[in-house]
PDB file of N, CA, C and O in Angstrom:
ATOM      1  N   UNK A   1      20.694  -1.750   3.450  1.00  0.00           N
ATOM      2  CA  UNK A   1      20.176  -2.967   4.031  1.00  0.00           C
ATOM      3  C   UNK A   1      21.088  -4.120   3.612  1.00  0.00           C
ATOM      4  O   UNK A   1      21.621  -4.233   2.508  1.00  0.00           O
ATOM      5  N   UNK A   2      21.196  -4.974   4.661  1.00  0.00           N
ATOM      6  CA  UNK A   2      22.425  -6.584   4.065  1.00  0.00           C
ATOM      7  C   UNK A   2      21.296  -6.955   3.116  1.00  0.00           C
ATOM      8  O   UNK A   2      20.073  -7.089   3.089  1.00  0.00           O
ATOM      9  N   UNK A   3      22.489  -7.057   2.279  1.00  0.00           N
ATOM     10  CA  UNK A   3      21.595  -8.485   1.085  1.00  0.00           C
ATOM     11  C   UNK A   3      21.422  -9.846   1.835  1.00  0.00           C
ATOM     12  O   UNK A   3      22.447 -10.297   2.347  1.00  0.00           O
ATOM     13  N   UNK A   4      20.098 -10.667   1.992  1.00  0.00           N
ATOM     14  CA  UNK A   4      20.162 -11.490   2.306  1.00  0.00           C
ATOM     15  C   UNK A   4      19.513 -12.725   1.016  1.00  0.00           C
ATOM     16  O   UNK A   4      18.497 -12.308   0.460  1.00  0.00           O
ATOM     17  N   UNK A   5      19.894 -13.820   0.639  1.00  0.00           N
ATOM     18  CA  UNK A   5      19.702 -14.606  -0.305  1.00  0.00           C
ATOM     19  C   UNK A   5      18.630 -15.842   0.239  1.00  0.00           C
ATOM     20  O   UNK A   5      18.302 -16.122   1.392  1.00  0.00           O
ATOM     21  N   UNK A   6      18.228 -16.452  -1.049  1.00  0.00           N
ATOM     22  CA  UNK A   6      17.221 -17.048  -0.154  1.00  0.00           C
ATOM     23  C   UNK A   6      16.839 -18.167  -2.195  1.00  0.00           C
ATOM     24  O   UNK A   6      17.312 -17.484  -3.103  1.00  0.00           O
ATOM     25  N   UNK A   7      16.239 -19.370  -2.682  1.00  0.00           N
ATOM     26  CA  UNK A   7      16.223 -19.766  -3.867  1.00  0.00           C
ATOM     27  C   UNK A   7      14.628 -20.042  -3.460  1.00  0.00           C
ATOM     28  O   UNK A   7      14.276 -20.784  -2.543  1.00  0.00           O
ATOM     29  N   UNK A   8      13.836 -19.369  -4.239  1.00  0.00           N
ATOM     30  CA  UNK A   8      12.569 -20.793  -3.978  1.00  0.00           C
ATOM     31  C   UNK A   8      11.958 -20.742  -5.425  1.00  0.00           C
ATOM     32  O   UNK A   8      12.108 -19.756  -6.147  1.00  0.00           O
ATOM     33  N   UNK A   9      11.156 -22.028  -5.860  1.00  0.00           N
ATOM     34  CA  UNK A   9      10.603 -22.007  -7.503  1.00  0.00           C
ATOM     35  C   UNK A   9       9.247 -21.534  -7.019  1.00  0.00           C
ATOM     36  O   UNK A   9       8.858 -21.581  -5.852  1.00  0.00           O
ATOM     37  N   UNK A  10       8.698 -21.155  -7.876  1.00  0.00           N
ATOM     38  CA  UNK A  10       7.548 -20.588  -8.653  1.00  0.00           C
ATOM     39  C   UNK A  10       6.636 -22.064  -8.817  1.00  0.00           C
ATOM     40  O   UNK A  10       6.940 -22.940  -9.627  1.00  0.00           O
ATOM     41  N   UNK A  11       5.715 -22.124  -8.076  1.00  0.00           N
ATOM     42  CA  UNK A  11       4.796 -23.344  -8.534  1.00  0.00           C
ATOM     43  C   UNK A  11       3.844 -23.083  -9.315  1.00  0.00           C
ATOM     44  O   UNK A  11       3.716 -21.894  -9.607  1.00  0.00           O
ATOM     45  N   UNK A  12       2.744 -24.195  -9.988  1.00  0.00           N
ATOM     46  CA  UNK A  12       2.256 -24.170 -11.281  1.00  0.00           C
ATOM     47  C   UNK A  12       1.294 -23.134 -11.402  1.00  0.00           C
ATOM     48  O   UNK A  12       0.620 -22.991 -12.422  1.00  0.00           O
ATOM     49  N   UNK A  13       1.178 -22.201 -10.123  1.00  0.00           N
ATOM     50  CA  UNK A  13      -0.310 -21.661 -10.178  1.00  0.00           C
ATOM     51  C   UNK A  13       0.763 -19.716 -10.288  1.00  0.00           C
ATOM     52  O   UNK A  13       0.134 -18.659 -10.322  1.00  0.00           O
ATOM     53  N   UNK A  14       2.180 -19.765 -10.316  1.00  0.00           N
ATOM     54  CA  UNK A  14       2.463 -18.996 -10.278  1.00  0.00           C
ATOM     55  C   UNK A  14       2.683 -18.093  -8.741  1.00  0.00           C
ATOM     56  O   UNK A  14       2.841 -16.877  -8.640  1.00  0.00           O
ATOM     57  N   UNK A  15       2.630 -19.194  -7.539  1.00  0.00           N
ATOM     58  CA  UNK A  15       3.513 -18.702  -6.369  1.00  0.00           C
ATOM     59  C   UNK A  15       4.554 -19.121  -6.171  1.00  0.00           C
ATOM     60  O   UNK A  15       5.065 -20.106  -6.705  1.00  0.00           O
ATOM     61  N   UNK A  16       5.273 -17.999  -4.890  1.00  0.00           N
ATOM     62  CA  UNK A  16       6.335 -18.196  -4.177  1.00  0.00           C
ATOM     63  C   UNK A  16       5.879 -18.257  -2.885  1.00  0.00           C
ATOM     64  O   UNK A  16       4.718 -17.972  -2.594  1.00  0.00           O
ATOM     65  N   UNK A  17       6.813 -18.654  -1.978  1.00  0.00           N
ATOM     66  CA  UNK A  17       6.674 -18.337  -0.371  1.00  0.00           C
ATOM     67  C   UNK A  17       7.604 -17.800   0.066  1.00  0.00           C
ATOM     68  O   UNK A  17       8.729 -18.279  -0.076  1.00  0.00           O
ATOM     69  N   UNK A  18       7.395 -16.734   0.672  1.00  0.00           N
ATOM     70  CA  UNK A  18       8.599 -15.867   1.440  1.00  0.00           C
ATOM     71  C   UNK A  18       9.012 -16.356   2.574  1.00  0.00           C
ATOM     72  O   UNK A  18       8.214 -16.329   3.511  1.00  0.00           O
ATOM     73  N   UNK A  19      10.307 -16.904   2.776  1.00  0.00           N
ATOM     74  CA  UNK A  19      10.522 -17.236   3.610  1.00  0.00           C
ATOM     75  C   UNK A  19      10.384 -16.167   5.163  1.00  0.00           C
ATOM     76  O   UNK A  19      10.352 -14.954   5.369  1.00  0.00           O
ATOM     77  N   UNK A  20      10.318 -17.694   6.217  1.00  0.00           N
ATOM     78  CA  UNK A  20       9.164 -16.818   7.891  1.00  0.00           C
ATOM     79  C   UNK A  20      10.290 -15.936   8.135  1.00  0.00           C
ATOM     80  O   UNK A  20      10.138 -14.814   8.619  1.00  0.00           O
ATOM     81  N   UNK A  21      11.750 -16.558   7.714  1.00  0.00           N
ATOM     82  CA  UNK A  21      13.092 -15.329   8.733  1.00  0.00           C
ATOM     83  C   UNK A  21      12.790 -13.852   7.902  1.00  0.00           C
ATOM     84  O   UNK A  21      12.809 -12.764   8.476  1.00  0.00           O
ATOM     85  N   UNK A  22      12.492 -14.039   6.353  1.00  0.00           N
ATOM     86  CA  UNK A  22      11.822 -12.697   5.967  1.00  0.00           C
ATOM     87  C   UNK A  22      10.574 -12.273   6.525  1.00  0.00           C
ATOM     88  O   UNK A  22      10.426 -11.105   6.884  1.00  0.00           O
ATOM     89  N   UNK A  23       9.638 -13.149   6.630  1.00  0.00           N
ATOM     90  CA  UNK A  23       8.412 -12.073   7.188  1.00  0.00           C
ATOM     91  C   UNK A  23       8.948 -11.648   8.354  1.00  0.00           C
ATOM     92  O   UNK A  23       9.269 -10.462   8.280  1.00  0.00           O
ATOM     93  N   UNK A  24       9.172 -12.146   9.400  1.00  0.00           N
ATOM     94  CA  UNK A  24       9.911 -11.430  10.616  1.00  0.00           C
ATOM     95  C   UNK A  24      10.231 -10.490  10.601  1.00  0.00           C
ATOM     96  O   UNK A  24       9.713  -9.464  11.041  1.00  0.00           O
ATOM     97  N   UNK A  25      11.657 -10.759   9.807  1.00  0.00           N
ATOM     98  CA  UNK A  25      12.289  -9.282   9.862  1.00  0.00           C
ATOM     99  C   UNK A  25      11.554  -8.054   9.188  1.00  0.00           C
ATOM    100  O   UNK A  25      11.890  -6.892   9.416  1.00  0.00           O
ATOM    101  N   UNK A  26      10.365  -8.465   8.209  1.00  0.00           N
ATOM    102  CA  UNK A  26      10.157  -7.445   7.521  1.00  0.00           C
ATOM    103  C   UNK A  26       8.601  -7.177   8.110  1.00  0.00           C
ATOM    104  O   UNK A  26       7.811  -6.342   7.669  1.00  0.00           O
ATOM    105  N   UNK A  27       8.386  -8.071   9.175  1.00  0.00           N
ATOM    106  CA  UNK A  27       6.897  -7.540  10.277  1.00  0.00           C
ATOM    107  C   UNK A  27       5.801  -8.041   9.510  1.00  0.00           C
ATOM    108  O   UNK A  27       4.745  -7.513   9.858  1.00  0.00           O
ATOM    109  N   UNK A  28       5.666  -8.986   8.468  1.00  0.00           N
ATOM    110  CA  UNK A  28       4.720  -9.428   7.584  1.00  0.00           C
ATOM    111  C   UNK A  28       4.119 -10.197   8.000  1.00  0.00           C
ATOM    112  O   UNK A  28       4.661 -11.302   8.015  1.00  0.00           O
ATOM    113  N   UNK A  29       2.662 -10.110   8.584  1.00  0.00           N
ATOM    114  CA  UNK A  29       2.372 -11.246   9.141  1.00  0.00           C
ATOM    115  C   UNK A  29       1.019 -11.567   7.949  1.00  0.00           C
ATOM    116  O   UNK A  29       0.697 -10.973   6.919  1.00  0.00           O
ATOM    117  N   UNK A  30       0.495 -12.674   8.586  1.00  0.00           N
ATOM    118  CA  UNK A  30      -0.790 -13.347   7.689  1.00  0.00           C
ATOM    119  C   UNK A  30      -1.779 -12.321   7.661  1.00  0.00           C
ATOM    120  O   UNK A  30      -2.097 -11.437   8.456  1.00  0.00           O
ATOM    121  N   UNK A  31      -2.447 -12.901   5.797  1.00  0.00           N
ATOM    122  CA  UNK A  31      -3.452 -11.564   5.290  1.00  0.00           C
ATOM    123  C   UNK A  31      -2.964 -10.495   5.465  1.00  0.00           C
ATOM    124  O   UNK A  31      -3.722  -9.528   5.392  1.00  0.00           O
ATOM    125  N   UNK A  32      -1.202 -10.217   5.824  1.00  0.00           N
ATOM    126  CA  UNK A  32      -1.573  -8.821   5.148  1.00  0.00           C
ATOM    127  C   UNK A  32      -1.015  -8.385   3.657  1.00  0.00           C
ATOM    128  O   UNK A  32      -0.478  -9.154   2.861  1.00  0.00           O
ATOM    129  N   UNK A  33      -1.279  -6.890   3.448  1.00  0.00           N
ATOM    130  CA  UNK A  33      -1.281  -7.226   1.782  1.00  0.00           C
ATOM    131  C   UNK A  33      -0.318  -6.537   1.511  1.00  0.00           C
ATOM    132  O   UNK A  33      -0.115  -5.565   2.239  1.00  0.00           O
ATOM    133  N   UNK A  34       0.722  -6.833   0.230  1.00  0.00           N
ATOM    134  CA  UNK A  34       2.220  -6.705  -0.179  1.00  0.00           C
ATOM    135  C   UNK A  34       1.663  -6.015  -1.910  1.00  0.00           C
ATOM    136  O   UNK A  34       0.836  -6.552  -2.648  1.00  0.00           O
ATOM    137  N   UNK A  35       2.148  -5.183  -2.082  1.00  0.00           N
ATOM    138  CA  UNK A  35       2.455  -4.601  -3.016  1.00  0.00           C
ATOM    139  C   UNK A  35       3.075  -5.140  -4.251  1.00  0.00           C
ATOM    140  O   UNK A  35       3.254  -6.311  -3.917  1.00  0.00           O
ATOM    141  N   UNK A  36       3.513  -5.033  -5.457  1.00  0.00           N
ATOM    142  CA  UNK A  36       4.610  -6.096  -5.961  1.00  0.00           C
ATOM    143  C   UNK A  36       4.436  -5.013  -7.170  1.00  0.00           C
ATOM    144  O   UNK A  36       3.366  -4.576  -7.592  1.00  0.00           O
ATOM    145  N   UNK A  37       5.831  -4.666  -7.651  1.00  0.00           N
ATOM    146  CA  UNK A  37       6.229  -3.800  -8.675  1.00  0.00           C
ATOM    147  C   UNK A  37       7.199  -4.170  -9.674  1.00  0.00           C
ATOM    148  O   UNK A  37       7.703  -5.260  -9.405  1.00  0.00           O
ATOM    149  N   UNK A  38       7.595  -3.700 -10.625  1.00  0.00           N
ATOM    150  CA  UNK A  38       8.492  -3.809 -11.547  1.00  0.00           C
ATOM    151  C   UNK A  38       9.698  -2.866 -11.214  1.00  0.00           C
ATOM    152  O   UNK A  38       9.260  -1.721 -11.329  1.00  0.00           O
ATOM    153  N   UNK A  39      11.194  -2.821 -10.804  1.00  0.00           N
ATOM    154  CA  UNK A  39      11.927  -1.940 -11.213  1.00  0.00           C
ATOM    155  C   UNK A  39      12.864  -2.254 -11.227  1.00  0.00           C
ATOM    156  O   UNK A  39      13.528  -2.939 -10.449  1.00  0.00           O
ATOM    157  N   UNK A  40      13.223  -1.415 -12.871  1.00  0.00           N
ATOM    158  CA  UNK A  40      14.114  -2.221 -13.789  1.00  0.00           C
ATOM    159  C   UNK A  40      13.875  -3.921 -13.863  1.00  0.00           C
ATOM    160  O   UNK A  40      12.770  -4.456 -13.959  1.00  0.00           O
ATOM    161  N   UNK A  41      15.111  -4.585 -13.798  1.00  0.00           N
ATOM    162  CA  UNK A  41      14.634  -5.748 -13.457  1.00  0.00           C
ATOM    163  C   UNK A  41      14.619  -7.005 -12.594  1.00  0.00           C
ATOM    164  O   UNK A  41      15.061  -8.153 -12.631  1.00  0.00           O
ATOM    165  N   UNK A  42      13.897  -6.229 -11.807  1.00  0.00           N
ATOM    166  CA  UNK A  42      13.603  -6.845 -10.508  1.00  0.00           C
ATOM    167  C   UNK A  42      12.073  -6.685 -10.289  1.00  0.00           C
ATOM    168  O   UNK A  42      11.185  -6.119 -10.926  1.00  0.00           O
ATOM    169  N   UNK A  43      12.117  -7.449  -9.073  1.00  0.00           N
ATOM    170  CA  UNK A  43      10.261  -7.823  -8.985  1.00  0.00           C
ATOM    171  C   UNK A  43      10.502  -7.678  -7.413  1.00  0.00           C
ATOM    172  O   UNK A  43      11.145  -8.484  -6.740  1.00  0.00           O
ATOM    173  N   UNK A  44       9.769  -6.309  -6.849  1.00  0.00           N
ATOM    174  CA  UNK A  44      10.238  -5.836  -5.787  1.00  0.00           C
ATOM    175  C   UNK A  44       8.409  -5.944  -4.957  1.00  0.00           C
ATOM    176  O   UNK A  44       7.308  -5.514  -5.302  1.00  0.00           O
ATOM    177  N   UNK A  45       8.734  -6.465  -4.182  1.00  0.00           N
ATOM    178  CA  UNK A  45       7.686  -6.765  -2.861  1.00  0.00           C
ATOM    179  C   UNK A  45       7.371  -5.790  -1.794  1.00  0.00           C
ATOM    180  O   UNK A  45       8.391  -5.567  -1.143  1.00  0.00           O
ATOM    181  N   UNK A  46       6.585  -5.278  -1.464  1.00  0.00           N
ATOM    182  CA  UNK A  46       6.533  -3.931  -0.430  1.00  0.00           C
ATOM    183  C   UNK A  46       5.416  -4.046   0.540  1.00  0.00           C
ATOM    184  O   UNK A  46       4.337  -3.584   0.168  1.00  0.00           O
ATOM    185  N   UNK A  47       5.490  -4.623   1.813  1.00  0.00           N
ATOM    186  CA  UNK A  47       4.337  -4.321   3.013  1.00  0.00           C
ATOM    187  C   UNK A  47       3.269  -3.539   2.426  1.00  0.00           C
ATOM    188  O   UNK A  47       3.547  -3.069   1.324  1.00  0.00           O
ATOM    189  N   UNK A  48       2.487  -3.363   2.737  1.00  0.00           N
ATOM    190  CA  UNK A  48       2.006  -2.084   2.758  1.00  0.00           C
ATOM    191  C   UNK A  48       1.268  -1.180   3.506  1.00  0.00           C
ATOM    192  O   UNK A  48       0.077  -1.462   3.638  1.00  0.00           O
ATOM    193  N   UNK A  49       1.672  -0.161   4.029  1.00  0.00           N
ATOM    194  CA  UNK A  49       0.980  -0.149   5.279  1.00  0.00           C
ATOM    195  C   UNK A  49      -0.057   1.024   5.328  1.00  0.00           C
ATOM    196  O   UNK A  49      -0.874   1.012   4.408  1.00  0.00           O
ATOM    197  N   UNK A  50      -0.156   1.976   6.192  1.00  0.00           N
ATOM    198  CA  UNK A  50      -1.235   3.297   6.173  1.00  0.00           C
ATOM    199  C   UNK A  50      -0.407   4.324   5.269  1.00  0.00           C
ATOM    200  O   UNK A  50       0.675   4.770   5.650  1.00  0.00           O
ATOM    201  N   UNK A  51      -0.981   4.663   4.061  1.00  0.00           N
ATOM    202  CA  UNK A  51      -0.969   5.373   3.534  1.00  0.00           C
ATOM    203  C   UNK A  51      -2.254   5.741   2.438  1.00  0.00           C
ATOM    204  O   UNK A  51      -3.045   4.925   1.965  1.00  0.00           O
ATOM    205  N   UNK A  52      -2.203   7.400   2.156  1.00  0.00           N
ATOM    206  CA  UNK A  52      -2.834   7.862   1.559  1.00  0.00           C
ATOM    207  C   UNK A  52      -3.397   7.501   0.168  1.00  0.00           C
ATOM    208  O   UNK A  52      -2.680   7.555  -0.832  1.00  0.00           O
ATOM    209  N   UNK A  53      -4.778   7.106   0.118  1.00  0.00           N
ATOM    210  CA  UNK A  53      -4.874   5.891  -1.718  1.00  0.00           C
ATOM    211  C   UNK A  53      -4.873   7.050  -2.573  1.00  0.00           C
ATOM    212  O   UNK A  53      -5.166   6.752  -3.731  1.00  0.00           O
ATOM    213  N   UNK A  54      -4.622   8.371  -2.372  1.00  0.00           N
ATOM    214  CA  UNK A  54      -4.581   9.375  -3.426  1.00  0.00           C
ATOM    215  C   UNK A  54      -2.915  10.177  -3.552  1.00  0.00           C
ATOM    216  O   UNK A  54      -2.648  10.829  -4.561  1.00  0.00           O
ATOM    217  N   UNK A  55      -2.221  10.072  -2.776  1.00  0.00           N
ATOM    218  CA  UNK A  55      -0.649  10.442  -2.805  1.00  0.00           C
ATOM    219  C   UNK A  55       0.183   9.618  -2.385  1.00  0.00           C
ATOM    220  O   UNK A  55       1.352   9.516  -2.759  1.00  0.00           O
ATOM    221  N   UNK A  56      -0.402   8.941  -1.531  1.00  0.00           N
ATOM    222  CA  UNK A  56       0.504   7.896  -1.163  1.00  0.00           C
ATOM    223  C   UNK A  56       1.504   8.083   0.014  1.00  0.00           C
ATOM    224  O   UNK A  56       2.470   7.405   0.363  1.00  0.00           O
ATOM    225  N   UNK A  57       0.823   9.505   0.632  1.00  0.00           N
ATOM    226  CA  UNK A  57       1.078  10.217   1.900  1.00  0.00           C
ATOM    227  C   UNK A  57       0.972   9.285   3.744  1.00  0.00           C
ATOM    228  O   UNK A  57       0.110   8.451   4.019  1.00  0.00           O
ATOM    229  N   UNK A  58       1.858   9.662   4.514  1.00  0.00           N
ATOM    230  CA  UNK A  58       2.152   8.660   5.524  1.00  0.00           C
ATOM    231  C   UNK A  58       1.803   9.562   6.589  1.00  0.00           C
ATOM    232  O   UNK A  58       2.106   9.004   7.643  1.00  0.00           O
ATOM    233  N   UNK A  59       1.362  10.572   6.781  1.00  0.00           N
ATOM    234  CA  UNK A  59       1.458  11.531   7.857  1.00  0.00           C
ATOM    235  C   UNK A  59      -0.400  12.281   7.688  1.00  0.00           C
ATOM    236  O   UNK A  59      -1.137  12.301   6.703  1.00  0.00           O
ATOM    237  N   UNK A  60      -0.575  12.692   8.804  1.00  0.00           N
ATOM    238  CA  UNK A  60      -2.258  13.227   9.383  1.00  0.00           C
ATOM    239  C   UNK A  60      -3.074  11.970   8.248  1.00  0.00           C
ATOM    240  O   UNK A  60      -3.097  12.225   7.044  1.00  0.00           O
ATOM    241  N   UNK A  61      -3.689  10.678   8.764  1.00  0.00           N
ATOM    242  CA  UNK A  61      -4.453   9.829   7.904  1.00  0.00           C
ATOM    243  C   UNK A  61      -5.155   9.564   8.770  1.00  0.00           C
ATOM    244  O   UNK A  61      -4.895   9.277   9.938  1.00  0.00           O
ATOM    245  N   UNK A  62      -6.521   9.679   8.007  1.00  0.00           N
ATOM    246  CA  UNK A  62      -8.029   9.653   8.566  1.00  0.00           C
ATOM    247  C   UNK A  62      -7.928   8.078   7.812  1.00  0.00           C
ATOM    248  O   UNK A  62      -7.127   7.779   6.927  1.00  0.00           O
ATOM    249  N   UNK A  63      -9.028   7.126   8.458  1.00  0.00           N
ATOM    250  CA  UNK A  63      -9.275   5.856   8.118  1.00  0.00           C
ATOM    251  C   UNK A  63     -10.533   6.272   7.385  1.00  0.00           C
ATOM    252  O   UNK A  63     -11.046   7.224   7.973  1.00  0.00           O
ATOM    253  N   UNK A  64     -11.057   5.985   6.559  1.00  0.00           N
ATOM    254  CA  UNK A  64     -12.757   5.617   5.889  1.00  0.00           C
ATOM    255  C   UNK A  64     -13.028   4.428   5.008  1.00  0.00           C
ATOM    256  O   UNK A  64     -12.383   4.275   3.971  1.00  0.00           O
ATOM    257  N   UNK A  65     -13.785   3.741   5.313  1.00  0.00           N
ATOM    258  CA  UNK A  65     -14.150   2.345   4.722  1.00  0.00           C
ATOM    259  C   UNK A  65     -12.820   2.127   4.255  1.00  0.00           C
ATOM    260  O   UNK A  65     -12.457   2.366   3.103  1.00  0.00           O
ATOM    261  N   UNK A  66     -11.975   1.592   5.318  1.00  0.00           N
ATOM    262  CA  UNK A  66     -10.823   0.581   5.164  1.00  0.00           C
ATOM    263  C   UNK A  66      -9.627   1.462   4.335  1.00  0.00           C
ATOM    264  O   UNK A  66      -8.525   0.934   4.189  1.00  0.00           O
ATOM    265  N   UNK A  67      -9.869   2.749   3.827  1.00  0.00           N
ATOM    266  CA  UNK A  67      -9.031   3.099   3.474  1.00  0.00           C
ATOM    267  C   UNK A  67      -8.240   4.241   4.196  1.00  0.00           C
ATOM    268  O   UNK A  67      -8.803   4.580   5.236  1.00  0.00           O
ATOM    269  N   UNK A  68      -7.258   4.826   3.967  1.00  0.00           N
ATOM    270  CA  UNK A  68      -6.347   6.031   4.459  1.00  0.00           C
ATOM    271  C   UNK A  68      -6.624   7.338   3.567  1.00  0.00           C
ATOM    272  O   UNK A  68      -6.816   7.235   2.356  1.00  0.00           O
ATOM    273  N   UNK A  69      -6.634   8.378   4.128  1.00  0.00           N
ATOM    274  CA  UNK A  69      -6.663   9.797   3.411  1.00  0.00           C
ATOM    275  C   UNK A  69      -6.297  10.671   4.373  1.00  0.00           C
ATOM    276  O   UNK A  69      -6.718  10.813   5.521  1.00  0.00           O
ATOM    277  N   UNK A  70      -5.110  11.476   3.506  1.00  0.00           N
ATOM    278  CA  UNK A  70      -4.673  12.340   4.486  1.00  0.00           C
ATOM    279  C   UNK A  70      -5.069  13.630   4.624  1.00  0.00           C
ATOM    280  O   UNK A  70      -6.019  13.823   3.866  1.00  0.00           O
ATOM    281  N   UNK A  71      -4.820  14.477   5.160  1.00  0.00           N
ATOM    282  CA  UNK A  71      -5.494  15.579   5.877  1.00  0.00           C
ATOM    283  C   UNK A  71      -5.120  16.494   4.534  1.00  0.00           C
ATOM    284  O   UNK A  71      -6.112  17.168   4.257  1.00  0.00           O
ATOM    285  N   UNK A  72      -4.463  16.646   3.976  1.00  0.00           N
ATOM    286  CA  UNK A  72      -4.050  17.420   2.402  1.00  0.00           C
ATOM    287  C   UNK A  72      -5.206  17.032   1.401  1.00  0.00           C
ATOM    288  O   UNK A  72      -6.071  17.869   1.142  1.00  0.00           O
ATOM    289  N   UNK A  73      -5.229  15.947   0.912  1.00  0.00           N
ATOM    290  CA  UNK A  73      -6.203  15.138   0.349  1.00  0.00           C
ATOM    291  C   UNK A  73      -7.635  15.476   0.906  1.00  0.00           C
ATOM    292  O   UNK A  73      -8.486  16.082   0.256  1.00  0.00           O
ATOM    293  N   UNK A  74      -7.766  15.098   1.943  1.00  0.00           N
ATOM    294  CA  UNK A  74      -9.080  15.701   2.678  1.00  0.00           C
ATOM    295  C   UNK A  74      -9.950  16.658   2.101  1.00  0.00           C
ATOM    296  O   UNK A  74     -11.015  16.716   1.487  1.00  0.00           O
ATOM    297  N   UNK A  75      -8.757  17.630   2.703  1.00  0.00           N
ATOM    298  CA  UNK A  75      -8.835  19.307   2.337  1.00  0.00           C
ATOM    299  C   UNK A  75      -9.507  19.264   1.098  1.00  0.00           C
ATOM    300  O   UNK A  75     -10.700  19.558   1.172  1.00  0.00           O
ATOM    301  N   UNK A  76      -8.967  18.907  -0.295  1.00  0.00           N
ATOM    302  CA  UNK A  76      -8.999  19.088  -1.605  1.00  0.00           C
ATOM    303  C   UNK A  76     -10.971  18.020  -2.392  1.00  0.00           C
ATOM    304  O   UNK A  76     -11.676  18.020  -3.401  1.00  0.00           O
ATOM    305  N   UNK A  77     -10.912  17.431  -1.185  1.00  0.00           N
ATOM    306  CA  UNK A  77     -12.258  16.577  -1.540  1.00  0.00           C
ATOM    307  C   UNK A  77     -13.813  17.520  -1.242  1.00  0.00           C
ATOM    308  O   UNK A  77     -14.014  18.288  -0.302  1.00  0.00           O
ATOM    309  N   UNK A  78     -14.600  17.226  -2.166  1.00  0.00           N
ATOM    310  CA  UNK A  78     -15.588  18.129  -1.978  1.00  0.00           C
ATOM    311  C   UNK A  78     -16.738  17.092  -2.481  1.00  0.00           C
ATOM    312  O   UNK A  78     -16.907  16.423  -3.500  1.00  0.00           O
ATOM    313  N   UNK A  79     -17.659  17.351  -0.892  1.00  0.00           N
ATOM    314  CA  UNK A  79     -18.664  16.432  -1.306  1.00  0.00           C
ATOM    315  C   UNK A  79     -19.774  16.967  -2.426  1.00  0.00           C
ATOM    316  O   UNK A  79     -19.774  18.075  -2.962  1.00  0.00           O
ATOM    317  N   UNK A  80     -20.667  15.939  -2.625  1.00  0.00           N
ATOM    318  CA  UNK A  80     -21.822  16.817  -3.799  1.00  0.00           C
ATOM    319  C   UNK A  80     -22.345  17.502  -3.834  1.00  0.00           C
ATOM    320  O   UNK A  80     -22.617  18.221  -4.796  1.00  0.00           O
ATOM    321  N   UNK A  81     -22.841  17.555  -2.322  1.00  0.00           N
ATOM    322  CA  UNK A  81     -23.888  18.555  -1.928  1.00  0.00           C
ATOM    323  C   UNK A  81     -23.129  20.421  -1.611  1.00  0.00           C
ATOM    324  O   UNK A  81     -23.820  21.400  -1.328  1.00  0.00           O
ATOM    325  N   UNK A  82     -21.890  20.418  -1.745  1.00  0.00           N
ATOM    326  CA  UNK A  82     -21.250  21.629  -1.506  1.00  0.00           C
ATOM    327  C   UNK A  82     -21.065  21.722  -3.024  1.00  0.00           C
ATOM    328  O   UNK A  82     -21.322  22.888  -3.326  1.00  0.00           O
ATOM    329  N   UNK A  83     -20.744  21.037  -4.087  1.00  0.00           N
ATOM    330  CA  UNK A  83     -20.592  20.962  -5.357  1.00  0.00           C
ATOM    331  C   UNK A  83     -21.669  22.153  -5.782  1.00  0.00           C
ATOM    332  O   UNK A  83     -21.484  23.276  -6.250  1.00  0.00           O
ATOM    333  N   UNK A  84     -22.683  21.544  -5.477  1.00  0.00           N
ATOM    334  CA  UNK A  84     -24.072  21.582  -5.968  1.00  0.00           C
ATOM    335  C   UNK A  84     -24.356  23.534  -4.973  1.00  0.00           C
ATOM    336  O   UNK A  84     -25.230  24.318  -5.342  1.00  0.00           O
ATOM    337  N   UNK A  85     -24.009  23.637  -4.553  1.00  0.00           N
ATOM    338  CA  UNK A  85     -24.097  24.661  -3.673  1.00  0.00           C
ATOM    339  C   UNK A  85     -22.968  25.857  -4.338  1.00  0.00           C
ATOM    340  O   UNK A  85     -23.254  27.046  -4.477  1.00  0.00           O
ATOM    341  N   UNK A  86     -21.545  25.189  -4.726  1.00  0.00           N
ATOM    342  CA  UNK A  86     -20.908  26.453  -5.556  1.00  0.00           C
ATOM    343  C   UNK A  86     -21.288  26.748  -6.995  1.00  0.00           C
ATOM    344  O   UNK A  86     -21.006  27.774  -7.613  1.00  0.00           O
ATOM    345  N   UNK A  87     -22.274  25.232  -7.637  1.00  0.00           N
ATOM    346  CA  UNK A  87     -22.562  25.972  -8.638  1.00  0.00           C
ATOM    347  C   UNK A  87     -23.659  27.093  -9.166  1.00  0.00           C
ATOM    348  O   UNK A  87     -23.687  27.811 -10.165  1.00  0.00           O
ATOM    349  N   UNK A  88     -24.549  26.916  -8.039  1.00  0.00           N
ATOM    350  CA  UNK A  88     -25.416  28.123  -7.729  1.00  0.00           C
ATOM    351  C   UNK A  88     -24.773  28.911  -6.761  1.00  0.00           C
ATOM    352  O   UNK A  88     -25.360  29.035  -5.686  1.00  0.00           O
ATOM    353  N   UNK A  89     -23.724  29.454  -6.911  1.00  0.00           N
ATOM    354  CA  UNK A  89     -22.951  30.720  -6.293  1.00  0.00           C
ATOM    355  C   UNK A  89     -22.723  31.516  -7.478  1.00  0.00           C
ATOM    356  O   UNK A  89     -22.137  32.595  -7.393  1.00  0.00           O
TER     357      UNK A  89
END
């Protein structure tokens, strides 16, 4: 990816603003929610989009209360009432 440069300060409450030619290019529009990590040392920002809240998987994702789970994950989930059913097996 081009490096593109860009200076902005940190105000008192501890924001920045990303500049709009970055949200653009990077499809970020309002409310949505960005990730923010440590590596090495840098402070790296990430969209975030449909993925799995248990692998972090991008492929077969079921939606449930606002979240993503993929069809692997799925598989491996076992509700109570089947719980409750293998332990009287």
């Amino acid at each position: 990816m081009k490096r593109k440069g860009n200076t902005r300060q940190i105000d008192a409450l501890g924001r920045i603003v990303i500049p709009k030619d970055f949200r653009n290019t990077l499809g970020i529009n309002d409310f949505d929610s960005l990730e923010l990590f440590l590596e090495d040392d840098r402070i790296v920002i990430k969209k975030l989009g449909k993925e799995c809240v248990f692998c972090s998987g991008q492929e077969n994702l079921a939606e449930f209360s606002g979240k993503y789970v993929c069809a692997s994950c799925m598989a491996q989930l076992v509700s109570p009432s089947e719980k409750a059913e293998a332990k009287h097996e």
